[in-house]
PDB file of N, CA, C and O in Angstrom:
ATOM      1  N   UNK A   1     145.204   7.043 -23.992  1.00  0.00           N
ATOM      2  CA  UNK A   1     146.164   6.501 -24.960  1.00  0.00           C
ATOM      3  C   UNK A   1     147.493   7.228 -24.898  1.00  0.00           C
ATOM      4  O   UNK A   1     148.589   6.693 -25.059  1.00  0.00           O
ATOM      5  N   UNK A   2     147.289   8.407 -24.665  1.00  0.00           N
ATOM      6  CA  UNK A   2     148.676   9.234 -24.319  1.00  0.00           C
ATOM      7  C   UNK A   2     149.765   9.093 -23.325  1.00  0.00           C
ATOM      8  O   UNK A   2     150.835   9.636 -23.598  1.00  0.00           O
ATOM      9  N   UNK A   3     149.632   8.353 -22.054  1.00  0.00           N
ATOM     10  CA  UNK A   3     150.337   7.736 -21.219  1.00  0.00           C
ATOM     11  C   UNK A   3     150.660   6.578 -21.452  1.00  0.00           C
ATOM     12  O   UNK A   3     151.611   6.099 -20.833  1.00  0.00           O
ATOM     13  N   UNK A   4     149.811   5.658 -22.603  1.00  0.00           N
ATOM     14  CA  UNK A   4     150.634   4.647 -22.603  1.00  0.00           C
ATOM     15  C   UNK A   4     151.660   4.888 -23.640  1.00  0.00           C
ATOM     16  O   UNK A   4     152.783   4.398 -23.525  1.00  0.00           O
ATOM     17  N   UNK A   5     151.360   5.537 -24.529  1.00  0.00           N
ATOM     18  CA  UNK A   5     152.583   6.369 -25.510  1.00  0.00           C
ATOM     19  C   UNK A   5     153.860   6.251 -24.973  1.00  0.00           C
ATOM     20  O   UNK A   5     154.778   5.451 -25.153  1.00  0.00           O
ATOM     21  N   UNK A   6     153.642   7.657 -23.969  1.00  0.00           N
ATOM     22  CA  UNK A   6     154.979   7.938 -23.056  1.00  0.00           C
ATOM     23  C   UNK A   6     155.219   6.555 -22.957  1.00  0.00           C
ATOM     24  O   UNK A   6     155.897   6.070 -23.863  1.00  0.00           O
ATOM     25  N   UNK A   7     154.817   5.806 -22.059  1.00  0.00           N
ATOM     26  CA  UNK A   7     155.729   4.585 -21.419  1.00  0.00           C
ATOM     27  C   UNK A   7     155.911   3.332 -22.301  1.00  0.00           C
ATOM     28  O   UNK A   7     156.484   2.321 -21.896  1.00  0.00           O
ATOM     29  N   UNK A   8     155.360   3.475 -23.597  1.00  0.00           N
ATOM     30  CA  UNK A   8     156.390   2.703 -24.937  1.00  0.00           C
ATOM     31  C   UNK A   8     157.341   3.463 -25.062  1.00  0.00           C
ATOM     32  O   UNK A   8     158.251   2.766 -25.510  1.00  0.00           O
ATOM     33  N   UNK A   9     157.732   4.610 -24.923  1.00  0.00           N
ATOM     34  CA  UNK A   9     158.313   5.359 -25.612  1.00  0.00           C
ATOM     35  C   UNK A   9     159.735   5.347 -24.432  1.00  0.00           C
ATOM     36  O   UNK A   9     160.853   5.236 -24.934  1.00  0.00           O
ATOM     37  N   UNK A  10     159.641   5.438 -23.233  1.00  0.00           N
ATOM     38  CA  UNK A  10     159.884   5.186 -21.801  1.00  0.00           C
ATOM     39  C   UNK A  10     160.733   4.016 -22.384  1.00  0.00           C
ATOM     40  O   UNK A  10     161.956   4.145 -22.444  1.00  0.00           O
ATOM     41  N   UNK A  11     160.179   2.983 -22.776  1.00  0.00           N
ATOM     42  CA  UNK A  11     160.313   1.521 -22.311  1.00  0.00           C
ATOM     43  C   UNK A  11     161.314   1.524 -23.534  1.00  0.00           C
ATOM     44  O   UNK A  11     162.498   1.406 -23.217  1.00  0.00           O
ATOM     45  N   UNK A  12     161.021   1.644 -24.918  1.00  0.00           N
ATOM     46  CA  UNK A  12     162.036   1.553 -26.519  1.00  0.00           C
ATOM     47  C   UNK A  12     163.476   2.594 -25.835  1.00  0.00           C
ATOM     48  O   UNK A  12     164.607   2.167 -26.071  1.00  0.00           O
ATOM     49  N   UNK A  13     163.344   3.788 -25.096  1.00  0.00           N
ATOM     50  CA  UNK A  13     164.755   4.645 -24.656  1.00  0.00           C
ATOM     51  C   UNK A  13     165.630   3.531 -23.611  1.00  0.00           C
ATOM     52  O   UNK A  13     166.849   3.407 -23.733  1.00  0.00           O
ATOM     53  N   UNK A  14     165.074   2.984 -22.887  1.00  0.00           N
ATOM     54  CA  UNK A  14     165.353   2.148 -21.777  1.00  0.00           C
ATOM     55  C   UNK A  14     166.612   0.675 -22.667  1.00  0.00           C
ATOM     56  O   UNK A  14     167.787   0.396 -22.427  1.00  0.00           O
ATOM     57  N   UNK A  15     165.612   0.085 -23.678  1.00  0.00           N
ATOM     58  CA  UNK A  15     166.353  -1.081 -24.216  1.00  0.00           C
ATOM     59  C   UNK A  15     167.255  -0.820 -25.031  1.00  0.00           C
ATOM     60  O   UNK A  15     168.147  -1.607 -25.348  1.00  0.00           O
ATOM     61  N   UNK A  16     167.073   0.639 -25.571  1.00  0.00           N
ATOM     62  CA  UNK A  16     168.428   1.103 -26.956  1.00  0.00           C
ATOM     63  C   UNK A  16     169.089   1.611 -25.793  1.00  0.00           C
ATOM     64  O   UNK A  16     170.143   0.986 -25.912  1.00  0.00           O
ATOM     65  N   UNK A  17     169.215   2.211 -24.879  1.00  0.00           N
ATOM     66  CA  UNK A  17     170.517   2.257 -23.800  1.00  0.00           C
ATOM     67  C   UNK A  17     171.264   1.192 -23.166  1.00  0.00           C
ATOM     68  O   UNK A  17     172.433   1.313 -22.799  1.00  0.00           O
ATOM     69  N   UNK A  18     170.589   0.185 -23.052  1.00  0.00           N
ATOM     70  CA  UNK A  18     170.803  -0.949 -22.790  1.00  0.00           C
ATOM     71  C   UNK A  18     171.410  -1.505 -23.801  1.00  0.00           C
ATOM     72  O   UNK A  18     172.421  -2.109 -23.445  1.00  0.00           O
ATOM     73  N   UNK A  19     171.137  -1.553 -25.238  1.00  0.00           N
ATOM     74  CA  UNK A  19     172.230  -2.074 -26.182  1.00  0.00           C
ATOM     75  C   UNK A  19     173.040  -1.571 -26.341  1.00  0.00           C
ATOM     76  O   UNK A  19     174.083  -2.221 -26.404  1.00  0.00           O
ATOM     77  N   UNK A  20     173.096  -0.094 -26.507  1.00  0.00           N
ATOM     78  CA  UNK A  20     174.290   0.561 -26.156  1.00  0.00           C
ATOM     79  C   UNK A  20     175.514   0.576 -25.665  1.00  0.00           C
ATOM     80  O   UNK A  20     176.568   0.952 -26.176  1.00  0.00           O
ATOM     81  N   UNK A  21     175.155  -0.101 -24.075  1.00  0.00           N
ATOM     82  CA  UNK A  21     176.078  -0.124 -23.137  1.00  0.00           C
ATOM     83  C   UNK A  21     176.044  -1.849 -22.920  1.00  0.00           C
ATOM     84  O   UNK A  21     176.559  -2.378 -21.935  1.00  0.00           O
ATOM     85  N   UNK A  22     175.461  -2.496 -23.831  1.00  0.00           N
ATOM     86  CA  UNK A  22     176.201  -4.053 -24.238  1.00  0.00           C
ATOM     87  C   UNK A  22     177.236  -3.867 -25.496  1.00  0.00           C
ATOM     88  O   UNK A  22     178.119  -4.714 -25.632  1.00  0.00           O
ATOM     89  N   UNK A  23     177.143  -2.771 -26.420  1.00  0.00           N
ATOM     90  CA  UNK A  23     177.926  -2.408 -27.813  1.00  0.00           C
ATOM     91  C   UNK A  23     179.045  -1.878 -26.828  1.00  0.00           C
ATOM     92  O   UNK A  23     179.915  -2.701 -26.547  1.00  0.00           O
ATOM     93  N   UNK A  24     179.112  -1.047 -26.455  1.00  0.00           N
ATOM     94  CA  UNK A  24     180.084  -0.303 -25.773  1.00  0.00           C
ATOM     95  C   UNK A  24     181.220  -1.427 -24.798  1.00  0.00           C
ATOM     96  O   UNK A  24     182.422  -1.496 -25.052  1.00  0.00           O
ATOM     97  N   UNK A  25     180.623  -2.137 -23.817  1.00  0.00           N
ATOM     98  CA  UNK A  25     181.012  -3.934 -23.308  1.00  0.00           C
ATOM     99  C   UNK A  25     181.908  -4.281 -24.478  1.00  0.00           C
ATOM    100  O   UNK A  25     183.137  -4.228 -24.523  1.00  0.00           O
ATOM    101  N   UNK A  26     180.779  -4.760 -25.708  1.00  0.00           N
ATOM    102  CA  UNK A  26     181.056  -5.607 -26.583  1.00  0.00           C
ATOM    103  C   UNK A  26     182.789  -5.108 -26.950  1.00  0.00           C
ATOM    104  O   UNK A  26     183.729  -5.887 -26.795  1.00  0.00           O
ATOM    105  N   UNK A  27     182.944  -3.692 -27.445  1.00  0.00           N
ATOM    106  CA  UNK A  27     183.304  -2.803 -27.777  1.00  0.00           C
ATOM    107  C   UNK A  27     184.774  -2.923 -27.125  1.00  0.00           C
ATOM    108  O   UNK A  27     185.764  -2.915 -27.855  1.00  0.00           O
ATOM    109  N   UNK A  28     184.848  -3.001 -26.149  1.00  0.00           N
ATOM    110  CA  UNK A  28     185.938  -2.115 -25.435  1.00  0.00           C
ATOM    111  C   UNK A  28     186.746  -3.764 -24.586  1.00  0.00           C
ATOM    112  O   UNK A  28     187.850  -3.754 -24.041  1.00  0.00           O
ATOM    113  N   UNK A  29     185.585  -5.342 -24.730  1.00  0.00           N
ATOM    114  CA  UNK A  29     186.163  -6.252 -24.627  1.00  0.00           C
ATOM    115  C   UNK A  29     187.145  -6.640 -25.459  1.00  0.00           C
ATOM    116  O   UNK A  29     188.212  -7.219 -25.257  1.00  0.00           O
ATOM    117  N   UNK A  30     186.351  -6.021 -26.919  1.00  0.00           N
ATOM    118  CA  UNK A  30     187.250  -6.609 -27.751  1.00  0.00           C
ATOM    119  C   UNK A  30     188.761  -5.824 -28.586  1.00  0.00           C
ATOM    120  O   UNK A  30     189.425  -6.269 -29.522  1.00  0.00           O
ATOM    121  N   UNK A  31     188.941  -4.404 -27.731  1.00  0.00           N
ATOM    122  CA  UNK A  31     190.255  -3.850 -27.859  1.00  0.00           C
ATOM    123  C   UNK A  31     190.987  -4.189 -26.750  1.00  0.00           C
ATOM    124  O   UNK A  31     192.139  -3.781 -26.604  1.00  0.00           O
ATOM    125  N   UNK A  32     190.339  -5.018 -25.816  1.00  0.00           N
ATOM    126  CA  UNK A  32     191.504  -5.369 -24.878  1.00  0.00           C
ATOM    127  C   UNK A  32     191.460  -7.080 -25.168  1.00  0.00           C
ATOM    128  O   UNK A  32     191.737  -7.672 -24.125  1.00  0.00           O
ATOM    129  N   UNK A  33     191.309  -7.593 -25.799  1.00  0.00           N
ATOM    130  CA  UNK A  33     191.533  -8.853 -26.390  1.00  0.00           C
ATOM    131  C   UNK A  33     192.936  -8.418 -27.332  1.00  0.00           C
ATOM    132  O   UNK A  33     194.051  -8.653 -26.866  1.00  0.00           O
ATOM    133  N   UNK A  34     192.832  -7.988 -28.231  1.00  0.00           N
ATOM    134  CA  UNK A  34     193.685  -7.279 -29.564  1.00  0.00           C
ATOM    135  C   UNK A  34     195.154  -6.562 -28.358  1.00  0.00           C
ATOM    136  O   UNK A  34     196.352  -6.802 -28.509  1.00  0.00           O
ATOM    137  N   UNK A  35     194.706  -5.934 -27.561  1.00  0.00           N
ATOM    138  CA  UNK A  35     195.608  -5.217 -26.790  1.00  0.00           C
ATOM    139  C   UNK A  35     196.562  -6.522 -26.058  1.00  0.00           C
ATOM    140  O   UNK A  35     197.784  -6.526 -25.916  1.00  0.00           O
ATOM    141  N   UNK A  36     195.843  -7.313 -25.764  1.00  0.00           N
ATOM    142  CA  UNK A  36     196.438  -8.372 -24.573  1.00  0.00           C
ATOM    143  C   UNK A  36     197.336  -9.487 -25.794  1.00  0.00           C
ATOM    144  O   UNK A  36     198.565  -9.544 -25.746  1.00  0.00           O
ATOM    145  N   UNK A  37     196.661 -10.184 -26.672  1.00  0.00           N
ATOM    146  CA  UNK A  37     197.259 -10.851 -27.894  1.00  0.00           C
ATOM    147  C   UNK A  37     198.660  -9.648 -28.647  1.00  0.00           C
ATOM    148  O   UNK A  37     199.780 -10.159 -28.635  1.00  0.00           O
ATOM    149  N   UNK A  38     198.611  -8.782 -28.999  1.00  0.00           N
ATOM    150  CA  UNK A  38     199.496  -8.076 -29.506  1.00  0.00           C
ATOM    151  C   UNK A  38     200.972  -8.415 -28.138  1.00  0.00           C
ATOM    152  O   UNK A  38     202.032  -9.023 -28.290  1.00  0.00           O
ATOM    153  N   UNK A  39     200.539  -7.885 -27.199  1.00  0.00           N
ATOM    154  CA  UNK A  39     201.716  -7.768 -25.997  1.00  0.00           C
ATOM    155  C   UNK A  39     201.957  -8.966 -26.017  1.00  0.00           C
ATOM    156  O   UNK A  39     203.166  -9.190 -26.065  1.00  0.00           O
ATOM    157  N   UNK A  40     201.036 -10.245 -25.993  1.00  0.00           N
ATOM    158  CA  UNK A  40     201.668 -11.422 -25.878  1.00  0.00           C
ATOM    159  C   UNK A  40     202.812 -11.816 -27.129  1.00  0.00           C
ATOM    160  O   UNK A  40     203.783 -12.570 -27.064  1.00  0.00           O
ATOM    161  N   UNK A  41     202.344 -11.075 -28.176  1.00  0.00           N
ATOM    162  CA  UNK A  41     203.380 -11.432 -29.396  1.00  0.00           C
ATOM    163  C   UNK A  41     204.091 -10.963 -29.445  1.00  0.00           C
ATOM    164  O   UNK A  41     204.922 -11.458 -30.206  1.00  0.00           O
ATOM    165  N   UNK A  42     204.403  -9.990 -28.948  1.00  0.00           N
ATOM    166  CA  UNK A  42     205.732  -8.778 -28.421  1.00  0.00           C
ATOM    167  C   UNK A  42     206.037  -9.411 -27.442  1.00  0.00           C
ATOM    168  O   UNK A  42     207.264  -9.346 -27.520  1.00  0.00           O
ATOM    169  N   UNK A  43     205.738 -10.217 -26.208  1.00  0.00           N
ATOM    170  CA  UNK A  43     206.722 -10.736 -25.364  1.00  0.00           C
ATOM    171  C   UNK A  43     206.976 -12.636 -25.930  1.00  0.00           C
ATOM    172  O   UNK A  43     207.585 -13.493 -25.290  1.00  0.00           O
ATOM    173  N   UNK A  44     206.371 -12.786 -27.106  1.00  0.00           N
ATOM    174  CA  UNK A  44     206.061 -14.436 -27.288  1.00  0.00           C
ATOM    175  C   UNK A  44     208.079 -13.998 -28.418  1.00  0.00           C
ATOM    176  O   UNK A  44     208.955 -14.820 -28.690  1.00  0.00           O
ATOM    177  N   UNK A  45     208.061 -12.794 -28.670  1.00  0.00           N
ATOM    178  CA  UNK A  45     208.838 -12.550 -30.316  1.00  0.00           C
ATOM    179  C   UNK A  45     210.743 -12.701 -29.184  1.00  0.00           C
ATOM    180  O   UNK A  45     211.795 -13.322 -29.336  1.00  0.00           O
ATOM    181  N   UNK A  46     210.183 -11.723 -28.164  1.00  0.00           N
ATOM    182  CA  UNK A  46     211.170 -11.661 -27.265  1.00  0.00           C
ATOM    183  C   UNK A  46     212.029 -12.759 -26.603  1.00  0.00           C
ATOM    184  O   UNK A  46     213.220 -12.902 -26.328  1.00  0.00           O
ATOM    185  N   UNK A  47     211.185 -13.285 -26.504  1.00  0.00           N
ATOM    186  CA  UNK A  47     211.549 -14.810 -25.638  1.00  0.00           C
ATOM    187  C   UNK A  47     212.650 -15.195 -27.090  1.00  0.00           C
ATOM    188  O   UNK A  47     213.878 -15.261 -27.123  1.00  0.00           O
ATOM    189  N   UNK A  48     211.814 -15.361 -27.992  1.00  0.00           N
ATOM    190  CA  UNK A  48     212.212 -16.130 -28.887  1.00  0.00           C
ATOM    191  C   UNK A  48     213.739 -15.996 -29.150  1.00  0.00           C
ATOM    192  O   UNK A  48     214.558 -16.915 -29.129  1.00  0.00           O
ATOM    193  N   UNK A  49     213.957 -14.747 -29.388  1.00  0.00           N
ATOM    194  CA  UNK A  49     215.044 -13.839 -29.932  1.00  0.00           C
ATOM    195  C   UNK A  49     216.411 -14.164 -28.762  1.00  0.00           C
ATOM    196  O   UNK A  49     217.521 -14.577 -29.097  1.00  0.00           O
ATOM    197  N   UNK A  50     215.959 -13.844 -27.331  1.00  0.00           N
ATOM    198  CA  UNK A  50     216.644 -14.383 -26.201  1.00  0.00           C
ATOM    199  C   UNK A  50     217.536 -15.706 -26.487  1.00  0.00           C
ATOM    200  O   UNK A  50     218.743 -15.852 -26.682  1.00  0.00           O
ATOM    201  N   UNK A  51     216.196 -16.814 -26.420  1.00  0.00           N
ATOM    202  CA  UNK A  51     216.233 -18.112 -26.698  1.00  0.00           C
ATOM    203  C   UNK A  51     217.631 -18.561 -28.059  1.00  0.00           C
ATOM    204  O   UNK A  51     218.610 -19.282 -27.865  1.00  0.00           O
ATOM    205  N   UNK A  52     217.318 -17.977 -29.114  1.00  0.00           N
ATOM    206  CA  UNK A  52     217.973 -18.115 -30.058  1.00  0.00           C
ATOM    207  C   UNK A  52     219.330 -17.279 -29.723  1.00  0.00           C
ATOM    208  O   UNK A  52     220.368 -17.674 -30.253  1.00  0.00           O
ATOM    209  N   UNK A  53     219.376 -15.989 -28.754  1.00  0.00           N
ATOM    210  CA  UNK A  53     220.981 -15.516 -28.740  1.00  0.00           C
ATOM    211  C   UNK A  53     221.588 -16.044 -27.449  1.00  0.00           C
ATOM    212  O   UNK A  53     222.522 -15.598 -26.783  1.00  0.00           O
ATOM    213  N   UNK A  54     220.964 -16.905 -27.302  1.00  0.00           N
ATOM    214  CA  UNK A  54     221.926 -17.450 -25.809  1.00  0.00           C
ATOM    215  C   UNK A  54     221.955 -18.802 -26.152  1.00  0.00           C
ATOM    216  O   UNK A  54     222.429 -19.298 -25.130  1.00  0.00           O
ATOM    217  N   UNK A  55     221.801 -19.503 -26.747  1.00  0.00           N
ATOM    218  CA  UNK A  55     221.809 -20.714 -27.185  1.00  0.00           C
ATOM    219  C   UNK A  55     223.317 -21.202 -28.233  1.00  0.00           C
ATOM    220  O   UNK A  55     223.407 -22.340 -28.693  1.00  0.00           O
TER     221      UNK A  55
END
């Protein structure tokens, strides 16, 4: 019974690292979403400003 212990125990370390490093994915997709939308509104504000002083 003691070896199969270990290798539940094996197997539960295995899938919480694995969510981990889908949280971490999850994580780091979604500051470069926020990162990429922000710059777009900083170059969407720019245009604008252009647009309106050359016009």
């Amino acid at each position: 019974g003691e070896q199969r212990k270990l290798d539940a125990m094996r197997h539960l370390e295995m899938q919480h690292r694995d969510l981990h490093i889908q949280i971490d994915a999850k994580e780091l997709e979604f500051k470069l979403v926020v990162l990429v939308r922000e710059q777009a509104t900083a170059e969407f504000h720019r245009l604008d400003r252009w647009i309106h002083t050359s016009m």
